[in-house]
PDB file of N, H, CA, C and O in Angstrom:
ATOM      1  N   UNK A   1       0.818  -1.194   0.000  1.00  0.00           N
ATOM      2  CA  UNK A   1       0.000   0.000   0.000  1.00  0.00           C
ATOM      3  C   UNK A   1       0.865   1.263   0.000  1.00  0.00           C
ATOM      4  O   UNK A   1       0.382   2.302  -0.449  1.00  0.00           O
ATOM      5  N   UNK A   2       2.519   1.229   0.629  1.00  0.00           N
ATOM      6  H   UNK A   2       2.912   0.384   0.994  1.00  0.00           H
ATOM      7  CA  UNK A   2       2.887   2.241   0.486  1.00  0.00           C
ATOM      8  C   UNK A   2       3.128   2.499  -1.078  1.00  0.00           C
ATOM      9  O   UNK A   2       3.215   3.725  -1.145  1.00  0.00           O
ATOM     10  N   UNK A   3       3.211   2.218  -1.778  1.00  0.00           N
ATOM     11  H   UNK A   3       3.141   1.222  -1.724  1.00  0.00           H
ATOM     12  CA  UNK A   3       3.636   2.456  -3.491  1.00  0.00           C
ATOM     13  C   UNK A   3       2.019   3.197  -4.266  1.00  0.00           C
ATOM     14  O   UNK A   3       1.848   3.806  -5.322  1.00  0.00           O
ATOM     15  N   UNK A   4       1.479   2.964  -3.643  1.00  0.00           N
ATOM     16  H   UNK A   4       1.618   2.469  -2.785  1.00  0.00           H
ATOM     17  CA  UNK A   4      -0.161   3.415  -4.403  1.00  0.00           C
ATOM     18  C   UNK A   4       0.347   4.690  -4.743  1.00  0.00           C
ATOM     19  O   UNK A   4       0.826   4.862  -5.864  1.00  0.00           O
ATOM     20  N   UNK A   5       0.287   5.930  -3.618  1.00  0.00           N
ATOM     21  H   UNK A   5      -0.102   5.790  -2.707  1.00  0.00           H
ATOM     22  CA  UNK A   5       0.422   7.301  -3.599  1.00  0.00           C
ATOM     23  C   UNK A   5       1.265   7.837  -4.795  1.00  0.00           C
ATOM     24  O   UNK A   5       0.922   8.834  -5.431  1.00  0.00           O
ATOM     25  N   UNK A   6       2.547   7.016  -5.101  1.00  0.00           N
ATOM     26  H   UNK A   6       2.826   6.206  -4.585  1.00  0.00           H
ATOM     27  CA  UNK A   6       3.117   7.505  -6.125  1.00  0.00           C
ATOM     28  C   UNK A   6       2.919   6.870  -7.161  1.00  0.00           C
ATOM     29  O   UNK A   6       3.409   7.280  -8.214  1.00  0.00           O
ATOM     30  N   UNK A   7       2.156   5.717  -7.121  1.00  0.00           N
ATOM     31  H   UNK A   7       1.758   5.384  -6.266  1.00  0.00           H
ATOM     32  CA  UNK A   7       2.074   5.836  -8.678  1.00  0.00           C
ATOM     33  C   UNK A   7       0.732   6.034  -9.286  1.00  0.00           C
ATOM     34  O   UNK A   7       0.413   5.576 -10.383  1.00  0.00           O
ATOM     35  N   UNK A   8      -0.138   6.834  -8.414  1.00  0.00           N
ATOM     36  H   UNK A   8       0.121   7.206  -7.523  1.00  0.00           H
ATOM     37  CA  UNK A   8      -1.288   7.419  -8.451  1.00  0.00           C
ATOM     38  C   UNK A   8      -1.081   8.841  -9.494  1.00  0.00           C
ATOM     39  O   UNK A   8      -1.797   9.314 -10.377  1.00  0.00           O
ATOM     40  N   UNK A   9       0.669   9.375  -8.745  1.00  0.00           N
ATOM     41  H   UNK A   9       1.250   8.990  -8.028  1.00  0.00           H
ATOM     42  CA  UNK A   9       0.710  10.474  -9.242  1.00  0.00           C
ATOM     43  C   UNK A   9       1.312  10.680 -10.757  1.00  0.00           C
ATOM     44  O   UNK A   9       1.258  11.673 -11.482  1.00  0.00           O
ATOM     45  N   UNK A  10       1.888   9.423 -10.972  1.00  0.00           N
ATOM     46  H   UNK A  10       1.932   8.617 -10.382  1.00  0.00           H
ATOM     47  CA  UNK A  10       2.225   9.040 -12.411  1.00  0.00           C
ATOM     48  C   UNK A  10       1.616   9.086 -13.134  1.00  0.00           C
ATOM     49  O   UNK A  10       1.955   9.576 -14.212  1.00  0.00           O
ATOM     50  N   UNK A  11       0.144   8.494 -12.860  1.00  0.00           N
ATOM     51  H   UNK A  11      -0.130   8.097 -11.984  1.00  0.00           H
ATOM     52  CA  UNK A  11      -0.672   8.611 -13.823  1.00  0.00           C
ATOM     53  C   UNK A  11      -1.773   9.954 -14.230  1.00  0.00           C
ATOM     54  O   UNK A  11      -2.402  10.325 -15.222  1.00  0.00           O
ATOM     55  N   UNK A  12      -1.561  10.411 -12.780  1.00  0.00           N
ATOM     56  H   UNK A  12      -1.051  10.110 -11.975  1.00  0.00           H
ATOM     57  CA  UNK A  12      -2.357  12.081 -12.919  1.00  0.00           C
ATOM     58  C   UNK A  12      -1.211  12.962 -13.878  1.00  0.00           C
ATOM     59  O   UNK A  12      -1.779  13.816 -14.558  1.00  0.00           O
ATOM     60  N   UNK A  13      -0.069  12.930 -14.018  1.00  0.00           N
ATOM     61  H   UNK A  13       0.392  12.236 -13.465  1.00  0.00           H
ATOM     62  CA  UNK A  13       0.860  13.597 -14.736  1.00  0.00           C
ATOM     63  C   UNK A  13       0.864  13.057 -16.138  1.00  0.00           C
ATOM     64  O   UNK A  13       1.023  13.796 -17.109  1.00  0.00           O
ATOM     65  N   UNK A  14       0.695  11.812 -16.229  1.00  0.00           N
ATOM     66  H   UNK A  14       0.566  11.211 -15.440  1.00  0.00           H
ATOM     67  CA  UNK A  14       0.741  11.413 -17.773  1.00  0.00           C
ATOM     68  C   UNK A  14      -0.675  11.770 -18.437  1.00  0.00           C
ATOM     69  O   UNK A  14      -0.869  11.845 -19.650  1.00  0.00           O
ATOM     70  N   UNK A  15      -1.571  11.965 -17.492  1.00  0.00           N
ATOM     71  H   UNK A  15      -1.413  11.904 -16.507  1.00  0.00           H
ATOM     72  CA  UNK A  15      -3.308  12.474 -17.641  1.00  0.00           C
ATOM     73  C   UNK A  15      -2.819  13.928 -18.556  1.00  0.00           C
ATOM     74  O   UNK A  15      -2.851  14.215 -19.753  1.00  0.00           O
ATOM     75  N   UNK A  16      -2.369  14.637 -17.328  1.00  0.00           N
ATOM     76  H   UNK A  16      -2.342  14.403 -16.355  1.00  0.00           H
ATOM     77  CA  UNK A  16      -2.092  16.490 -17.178  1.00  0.00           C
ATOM     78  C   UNK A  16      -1.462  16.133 -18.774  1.00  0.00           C
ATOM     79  O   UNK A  16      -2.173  16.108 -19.778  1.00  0.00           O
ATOM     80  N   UNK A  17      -0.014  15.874 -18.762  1.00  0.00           N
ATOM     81  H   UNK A  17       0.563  15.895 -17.946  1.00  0.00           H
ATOM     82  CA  UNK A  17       0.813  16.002 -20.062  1.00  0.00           C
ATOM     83  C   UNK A  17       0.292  15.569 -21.365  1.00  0.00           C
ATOM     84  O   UNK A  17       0.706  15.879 -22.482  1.00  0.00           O
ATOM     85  N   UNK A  18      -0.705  14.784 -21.032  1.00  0.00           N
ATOM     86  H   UNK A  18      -1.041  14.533 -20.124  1.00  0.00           H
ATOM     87  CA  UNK A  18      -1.858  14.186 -22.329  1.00  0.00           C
ATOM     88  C   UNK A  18      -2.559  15.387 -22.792  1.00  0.00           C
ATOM     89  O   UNK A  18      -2.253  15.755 -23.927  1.00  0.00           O
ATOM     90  N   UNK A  19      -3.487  16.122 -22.121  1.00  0.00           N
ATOM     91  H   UNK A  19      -3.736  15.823 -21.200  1.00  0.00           H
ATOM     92  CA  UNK A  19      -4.528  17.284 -22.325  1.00  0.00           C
ATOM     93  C   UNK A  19      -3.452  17.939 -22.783  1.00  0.00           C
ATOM     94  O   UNK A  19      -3.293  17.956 -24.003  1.00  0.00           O
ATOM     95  N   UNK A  20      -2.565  18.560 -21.996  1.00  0.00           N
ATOM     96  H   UNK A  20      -2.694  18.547 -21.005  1.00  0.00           H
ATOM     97  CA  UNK A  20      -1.763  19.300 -22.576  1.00  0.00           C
ATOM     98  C   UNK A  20      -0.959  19.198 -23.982  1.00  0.00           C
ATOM     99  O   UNK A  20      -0.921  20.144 -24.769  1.00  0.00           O
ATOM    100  N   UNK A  21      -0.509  18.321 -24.149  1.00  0.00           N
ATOM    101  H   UNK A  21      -0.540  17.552 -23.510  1.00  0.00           H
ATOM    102  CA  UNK A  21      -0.407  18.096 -25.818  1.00  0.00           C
ATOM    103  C   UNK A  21      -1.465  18.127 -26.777  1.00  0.00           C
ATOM    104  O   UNK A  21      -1.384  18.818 -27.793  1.00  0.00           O
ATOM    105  N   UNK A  22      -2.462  17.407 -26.504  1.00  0.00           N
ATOM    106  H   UNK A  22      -2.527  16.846 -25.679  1.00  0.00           H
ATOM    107  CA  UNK A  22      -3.734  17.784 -27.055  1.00  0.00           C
ATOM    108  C   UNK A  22      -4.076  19.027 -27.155  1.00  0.00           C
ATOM    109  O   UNK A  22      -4.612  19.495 -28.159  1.00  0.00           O
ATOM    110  N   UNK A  23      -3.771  19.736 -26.021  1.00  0.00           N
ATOM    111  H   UNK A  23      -3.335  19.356 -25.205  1.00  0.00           H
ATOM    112  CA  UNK A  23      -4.345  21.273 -26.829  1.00  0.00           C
ATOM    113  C   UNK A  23      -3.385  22.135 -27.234  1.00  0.00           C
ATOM    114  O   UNK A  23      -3.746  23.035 -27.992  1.00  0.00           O
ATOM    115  N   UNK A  24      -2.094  22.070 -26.868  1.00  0.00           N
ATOM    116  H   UNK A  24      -1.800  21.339 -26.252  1.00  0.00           H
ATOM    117  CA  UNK A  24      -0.845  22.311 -27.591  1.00  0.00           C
ATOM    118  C   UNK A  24      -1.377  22.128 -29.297  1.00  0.00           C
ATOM    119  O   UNK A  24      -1.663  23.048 -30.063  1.00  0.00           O
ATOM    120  N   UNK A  25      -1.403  20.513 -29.612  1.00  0.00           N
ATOM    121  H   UNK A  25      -1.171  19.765 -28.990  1.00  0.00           H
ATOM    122  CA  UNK A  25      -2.331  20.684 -31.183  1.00  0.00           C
ATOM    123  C   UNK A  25      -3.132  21.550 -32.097  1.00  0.00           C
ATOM    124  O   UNK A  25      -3.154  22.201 -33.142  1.00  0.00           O
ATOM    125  N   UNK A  26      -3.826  21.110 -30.957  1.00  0.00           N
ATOM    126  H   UNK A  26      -3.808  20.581 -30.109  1.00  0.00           H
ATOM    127  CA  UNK A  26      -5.111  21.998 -31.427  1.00  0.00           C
ATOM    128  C   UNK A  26      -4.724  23.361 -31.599  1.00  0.00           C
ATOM    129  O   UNK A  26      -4.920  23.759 -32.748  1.00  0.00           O
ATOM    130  N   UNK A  27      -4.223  24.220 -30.798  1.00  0.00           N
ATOM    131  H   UNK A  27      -4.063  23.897 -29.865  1.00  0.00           H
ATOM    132  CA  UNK A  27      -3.595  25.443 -30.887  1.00  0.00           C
ATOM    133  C   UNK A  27      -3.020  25.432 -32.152  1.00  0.00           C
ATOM    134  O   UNK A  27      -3.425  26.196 -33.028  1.00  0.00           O
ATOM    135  N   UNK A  28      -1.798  24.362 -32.399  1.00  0.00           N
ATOM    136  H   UNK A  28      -1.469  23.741 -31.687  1.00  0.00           H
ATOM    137  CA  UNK A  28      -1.056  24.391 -33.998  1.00  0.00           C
ATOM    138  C   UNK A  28      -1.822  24.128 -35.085  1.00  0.00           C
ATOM    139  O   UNK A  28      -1.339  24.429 -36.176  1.00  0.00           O
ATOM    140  N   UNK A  29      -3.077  23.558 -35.045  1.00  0.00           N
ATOM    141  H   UNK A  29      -3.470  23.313 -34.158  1.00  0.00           H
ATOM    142  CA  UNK A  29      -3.820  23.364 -35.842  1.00  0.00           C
ATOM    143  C   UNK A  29      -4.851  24.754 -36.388  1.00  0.00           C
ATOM    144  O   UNK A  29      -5.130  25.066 -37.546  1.00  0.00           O
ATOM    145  N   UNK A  30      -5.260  25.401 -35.121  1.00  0.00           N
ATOM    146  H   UNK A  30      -5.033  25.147 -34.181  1.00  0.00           H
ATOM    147  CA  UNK A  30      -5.647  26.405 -35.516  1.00  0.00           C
ATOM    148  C   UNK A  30      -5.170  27.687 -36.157  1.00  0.00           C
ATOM    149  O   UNK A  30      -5.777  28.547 -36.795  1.00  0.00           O
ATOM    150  N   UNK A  31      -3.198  27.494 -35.604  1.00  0.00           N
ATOM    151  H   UNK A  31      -2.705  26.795 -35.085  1.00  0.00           H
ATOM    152  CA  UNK A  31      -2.554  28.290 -35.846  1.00  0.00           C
ATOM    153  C   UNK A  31      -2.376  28.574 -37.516  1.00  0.00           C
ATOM    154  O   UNK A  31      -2.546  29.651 -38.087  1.00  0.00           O
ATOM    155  N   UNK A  32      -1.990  27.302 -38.106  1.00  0.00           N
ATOM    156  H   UNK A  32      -1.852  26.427 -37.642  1.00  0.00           H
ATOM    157  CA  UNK A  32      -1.617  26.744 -39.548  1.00  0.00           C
ATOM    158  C   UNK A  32      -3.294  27.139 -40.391  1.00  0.00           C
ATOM    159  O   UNK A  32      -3.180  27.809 -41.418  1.00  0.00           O
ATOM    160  N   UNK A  33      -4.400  26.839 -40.073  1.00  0.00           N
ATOM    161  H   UNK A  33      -4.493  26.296 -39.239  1.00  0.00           H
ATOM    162  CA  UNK A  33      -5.536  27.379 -40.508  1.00  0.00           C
ATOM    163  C   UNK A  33      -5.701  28.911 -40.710  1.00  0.00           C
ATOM    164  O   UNK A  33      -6.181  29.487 -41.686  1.00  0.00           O
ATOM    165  N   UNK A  34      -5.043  29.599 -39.221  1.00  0.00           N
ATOM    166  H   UNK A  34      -4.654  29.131 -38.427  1.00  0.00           H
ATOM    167  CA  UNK A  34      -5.707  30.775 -40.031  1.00  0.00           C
ATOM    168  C   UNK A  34      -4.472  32.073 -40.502  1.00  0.00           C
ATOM    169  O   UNK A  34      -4.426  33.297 -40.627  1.00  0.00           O
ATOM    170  N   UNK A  35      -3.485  30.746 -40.662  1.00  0.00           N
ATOM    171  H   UNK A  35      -3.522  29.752 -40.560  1.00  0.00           H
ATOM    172  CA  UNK A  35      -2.452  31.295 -41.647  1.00  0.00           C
ATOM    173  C   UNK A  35      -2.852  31.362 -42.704  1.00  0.00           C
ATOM    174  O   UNK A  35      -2.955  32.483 -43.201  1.00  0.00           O
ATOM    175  N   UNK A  36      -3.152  30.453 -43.296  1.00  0.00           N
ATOM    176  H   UNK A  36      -3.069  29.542 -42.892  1.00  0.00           H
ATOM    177  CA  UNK A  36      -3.841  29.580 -44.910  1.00  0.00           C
ATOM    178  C   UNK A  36      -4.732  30.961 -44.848  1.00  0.00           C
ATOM    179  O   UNK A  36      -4.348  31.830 -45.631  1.00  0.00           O
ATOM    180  N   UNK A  37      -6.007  31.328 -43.929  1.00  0.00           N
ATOM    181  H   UNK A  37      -6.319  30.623 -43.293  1.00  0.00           H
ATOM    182  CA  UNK A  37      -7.004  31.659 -44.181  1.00  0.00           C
ATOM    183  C   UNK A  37      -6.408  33.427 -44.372  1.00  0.00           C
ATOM    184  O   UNK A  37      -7.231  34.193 -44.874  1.00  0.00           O
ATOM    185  N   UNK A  38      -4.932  34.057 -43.950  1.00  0.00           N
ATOM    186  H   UNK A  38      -4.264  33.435 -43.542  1.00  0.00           H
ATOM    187  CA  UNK A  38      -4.452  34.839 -44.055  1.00  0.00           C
ATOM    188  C   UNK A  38      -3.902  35.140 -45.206  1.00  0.00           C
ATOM    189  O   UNK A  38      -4.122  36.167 -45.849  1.00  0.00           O
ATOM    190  N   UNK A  39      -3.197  34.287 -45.490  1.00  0.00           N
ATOM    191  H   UNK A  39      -3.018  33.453 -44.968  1.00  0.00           H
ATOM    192  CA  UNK A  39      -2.580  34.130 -46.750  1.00  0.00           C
ATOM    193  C   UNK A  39      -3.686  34.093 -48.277  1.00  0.00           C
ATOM    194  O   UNK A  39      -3.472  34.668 -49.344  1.00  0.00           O
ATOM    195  N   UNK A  40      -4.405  33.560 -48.051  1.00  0.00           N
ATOM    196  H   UNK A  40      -4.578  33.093 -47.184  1.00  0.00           H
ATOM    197  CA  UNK A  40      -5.384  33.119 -49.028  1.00  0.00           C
ATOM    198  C   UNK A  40      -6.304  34.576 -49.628  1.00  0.00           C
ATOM    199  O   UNK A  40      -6.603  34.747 -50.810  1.00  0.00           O
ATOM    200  N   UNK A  41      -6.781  35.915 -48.017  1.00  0.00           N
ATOM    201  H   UNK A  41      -6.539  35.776 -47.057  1.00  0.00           H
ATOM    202  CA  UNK A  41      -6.755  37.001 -47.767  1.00  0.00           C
ATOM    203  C   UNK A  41      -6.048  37.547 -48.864  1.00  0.00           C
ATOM    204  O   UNK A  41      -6.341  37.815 -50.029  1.00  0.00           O
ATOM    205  N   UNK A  42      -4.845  37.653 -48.034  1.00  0.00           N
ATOM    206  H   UNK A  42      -4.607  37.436 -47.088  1.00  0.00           H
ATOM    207  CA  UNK A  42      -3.950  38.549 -49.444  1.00  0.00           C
ATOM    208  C   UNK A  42      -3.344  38.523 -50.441  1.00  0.00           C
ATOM    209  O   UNK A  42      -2.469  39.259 -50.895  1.00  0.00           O
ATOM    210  N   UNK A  43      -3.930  37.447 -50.878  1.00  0.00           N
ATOM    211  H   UNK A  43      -4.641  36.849 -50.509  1.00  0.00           H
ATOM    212  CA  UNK A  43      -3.995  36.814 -51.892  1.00  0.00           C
ATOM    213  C   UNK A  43      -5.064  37.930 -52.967  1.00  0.00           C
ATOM    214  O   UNK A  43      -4.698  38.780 -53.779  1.00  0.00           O
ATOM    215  N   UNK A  44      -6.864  37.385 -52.455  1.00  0.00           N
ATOM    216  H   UNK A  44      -7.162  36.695 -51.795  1.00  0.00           H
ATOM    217  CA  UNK A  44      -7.577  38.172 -53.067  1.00  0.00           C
ATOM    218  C   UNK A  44      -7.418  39.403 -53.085  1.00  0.00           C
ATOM    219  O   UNK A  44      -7.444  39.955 -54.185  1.00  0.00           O
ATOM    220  N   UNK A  45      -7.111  40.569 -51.326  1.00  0.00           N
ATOM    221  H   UNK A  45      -7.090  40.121 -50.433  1.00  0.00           H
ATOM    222  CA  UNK A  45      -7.046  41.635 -51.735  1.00  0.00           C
ATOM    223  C   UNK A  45      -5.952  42.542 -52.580  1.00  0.00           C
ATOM    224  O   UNK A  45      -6.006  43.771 -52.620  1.00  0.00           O
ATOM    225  N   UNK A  46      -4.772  41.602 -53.369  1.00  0.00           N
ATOM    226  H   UNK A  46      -4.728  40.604 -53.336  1.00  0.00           H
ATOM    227  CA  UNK A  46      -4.095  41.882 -54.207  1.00  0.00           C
ATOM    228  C   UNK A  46      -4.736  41.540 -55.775  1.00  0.00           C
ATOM    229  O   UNK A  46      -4.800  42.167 -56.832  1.00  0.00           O
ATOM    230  N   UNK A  47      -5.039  40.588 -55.444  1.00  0.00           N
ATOM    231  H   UNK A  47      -4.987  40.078 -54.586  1.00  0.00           H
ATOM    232  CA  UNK A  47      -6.050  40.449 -56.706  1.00  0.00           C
ATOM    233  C   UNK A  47      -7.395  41.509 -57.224  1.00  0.00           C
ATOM    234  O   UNK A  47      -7.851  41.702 -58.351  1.00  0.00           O
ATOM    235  N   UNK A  48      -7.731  41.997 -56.071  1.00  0.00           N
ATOM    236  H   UNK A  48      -7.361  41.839 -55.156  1.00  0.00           H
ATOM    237  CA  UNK A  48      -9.228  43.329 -55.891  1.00  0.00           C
ATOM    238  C   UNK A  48      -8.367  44.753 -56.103  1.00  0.00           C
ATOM    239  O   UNK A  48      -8.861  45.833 -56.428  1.00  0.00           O
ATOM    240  N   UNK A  49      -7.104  44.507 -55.865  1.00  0.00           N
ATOM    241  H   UNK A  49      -6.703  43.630 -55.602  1.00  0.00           H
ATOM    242  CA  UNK A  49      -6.276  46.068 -56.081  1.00  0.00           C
ATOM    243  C   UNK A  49      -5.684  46.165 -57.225  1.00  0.00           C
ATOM    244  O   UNK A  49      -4.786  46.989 -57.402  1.00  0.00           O
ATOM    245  N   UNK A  50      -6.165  45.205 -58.319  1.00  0.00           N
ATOM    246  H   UNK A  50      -6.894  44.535 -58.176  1.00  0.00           H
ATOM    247  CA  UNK A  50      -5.480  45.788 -59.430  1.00  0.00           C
ATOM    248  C   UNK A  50      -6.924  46.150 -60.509  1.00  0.00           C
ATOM    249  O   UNK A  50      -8.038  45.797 -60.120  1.00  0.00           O
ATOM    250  N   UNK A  51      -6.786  46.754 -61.637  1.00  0.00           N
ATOM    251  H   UNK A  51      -5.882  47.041 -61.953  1.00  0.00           H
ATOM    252  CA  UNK A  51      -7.934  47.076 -62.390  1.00  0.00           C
ATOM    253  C   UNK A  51      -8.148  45.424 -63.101  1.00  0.00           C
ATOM    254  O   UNK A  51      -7.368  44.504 -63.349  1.00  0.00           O
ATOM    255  N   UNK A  52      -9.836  45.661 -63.282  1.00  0.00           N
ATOM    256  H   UNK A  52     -10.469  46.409 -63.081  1.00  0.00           H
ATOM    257  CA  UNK A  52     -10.521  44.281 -63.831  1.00  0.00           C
ATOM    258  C   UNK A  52     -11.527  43.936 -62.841  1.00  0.00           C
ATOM    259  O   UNK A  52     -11.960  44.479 -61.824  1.00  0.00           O
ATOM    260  N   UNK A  53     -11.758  42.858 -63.466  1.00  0.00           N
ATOM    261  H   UNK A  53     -11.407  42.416 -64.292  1.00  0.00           H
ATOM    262  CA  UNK A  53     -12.463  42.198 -62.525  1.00  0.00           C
ATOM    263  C   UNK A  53     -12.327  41.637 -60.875  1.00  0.00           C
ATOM    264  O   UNK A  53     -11.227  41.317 -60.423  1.00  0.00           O
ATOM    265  N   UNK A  54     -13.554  41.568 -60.075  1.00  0.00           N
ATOM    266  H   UNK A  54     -14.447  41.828 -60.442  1.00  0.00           H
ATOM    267  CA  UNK A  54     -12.844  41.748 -58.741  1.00  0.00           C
ATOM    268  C   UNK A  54     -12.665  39.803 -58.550  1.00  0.00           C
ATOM    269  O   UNK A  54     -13.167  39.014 -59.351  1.00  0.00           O
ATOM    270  N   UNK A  55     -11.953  39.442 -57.475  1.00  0.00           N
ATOM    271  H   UNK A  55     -11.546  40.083 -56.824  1.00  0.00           H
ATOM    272  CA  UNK A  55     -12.213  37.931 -57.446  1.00  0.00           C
ATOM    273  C   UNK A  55     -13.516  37.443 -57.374  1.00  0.00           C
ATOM    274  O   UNK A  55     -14.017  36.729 -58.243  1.00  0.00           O
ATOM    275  N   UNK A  56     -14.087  37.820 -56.337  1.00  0.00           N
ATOM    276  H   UNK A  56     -13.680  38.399 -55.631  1.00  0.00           H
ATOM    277  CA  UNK A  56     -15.291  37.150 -56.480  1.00  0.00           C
ATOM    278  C   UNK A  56     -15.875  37.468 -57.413  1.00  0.00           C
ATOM    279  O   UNK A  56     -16.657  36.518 -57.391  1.00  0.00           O
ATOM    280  N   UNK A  57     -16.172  38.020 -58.249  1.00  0.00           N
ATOM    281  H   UNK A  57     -15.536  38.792 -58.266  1.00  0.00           H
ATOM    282  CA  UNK A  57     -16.890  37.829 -59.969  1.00  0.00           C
ATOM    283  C   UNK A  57     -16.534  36.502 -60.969  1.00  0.00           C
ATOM    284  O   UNK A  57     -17.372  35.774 -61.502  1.00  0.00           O
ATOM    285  N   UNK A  58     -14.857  36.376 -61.089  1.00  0.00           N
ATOM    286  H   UNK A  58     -14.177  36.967 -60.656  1.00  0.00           H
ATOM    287  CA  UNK A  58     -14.077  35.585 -61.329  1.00  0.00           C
ATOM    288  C   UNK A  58     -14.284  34.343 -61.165  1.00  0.00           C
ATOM    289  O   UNK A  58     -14.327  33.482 -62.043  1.00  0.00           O
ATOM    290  N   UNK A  59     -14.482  34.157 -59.483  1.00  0.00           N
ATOM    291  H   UNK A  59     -14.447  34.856 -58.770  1.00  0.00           H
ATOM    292  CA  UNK A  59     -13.699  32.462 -58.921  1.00  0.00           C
ATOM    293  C   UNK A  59     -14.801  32.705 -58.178  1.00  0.00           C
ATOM    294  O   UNK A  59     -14.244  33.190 -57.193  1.00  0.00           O
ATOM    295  N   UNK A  60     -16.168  32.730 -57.875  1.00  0.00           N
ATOM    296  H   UNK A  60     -16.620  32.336 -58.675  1.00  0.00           H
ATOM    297  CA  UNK A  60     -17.352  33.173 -57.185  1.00  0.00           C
ATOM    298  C   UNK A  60     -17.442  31.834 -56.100  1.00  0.00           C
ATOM    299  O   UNK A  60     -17.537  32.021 -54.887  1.00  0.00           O
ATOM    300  N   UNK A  61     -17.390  30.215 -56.821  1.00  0.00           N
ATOM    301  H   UNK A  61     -17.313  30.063 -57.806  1.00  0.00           H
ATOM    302  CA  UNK A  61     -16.698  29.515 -55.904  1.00  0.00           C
ATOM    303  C   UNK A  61     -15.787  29.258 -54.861  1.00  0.00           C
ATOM    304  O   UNK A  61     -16.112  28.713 -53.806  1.00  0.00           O
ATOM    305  N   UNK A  62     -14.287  29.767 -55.230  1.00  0.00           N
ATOM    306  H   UNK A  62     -14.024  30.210 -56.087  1.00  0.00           H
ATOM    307  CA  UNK A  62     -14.100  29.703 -54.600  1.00  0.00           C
ATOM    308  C   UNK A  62     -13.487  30.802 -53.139  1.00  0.00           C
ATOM    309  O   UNK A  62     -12.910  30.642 -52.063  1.00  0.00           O
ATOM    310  N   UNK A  63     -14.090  31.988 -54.008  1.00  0.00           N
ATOM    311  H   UNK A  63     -14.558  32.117 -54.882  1.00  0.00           H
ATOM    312  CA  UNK A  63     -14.783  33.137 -52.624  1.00  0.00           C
ATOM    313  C   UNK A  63     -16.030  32.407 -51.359  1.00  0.00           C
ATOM    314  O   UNK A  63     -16.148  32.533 -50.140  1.00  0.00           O
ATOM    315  N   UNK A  64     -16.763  31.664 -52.376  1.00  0.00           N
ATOM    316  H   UNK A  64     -16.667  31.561 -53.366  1.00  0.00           H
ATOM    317  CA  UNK A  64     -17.959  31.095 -51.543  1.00  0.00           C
ATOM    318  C   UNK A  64     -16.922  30.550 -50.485  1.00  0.00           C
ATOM    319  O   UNK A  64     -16.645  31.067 -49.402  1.00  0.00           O
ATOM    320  N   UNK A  65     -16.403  29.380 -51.041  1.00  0.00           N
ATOM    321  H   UNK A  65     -16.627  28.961 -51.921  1.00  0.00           H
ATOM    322  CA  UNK A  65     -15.347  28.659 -49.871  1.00  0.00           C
ATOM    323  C   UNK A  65     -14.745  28.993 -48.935  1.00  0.00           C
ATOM    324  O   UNK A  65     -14.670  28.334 -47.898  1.00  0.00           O
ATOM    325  N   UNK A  66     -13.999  30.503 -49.216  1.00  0.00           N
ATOM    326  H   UNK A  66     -14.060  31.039 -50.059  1.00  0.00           H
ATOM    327  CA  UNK A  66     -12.825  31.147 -48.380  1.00  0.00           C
ATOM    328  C   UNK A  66     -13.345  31.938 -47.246  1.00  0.00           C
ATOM    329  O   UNK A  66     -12.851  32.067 -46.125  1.00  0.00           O
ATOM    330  N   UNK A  67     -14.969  32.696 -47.975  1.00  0.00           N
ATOM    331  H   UNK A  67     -15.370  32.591 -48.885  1.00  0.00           H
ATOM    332  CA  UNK A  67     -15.952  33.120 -46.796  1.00  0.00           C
ATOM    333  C   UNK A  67     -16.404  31.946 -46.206  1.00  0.00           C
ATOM    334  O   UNK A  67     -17.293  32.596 -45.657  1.00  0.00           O
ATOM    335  N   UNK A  68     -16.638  30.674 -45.762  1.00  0.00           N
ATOM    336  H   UNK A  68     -15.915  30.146 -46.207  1.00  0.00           H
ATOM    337  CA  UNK A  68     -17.726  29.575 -45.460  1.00  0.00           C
ATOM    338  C   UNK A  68     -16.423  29.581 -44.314  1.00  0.00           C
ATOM    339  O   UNK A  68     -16.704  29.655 -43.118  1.00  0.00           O
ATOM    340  N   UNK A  69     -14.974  29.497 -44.767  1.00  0.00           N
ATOM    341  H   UNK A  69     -14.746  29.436 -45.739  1.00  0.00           H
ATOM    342  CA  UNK A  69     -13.808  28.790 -44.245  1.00  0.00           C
ATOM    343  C   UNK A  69     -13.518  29.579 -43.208  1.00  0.00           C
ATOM    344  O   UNK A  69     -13.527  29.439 -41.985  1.00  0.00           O
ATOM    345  N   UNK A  70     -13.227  30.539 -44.039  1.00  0.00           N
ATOM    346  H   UNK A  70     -13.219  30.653 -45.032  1.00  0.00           H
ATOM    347  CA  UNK A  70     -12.554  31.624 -42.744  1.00  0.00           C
ATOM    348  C   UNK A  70     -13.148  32.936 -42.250  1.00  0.00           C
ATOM    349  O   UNK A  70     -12.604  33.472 -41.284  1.00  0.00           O
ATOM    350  N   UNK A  71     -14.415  33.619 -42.926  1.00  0.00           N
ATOM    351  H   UNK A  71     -14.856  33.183 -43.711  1.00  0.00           H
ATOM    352  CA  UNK A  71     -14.701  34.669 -42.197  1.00  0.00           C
ATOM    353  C   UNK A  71     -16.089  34.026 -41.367  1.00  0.00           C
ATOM    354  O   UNK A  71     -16.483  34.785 -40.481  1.00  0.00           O
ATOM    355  N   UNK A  72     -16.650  33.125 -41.473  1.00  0.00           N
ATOM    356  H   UNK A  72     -16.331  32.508 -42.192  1.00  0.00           H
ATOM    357  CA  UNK A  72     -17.368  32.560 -40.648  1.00  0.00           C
ATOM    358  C   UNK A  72     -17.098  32.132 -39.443  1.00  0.00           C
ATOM    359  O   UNK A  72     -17.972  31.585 -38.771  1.00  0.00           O
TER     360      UNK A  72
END
């Protein structure tokens, strides 16, 4: 019975360090998304700053997408 206590706490730490990577992820996951969704940005508004047609007239698809993706 003396050994319980510590290896009770082994497993509350491998618990803790679990969540914590998990949302470590998630964080990088969101990070890398709304890079894309940045990039993709100035993308169009270089495309809307020159004379012609604007993107969304163009690629009306895939404006639909980029609003559904990222300004939603």
């Amino acid at each position: 019975m003396q050994g319980y206590g510590e290896r009770e706490g082994v497993w509350i730490g491998l618990l803790i360090g679990g969540v914590a990577l998990g949302l470590l992820l998630a964080l990088l996951i969101t990070a890398v998304s709304l890079a894309e969704c940045d990039q993709r940005y100035g993308a169009i508004e270089r495309w809307n700053a020159d004379p012609g047609p604007r993107y969304q007239d163009v690629y009306p698809a895939e404006f639909a997408a980029w609003v559904r993706e990222c300004r939603d």
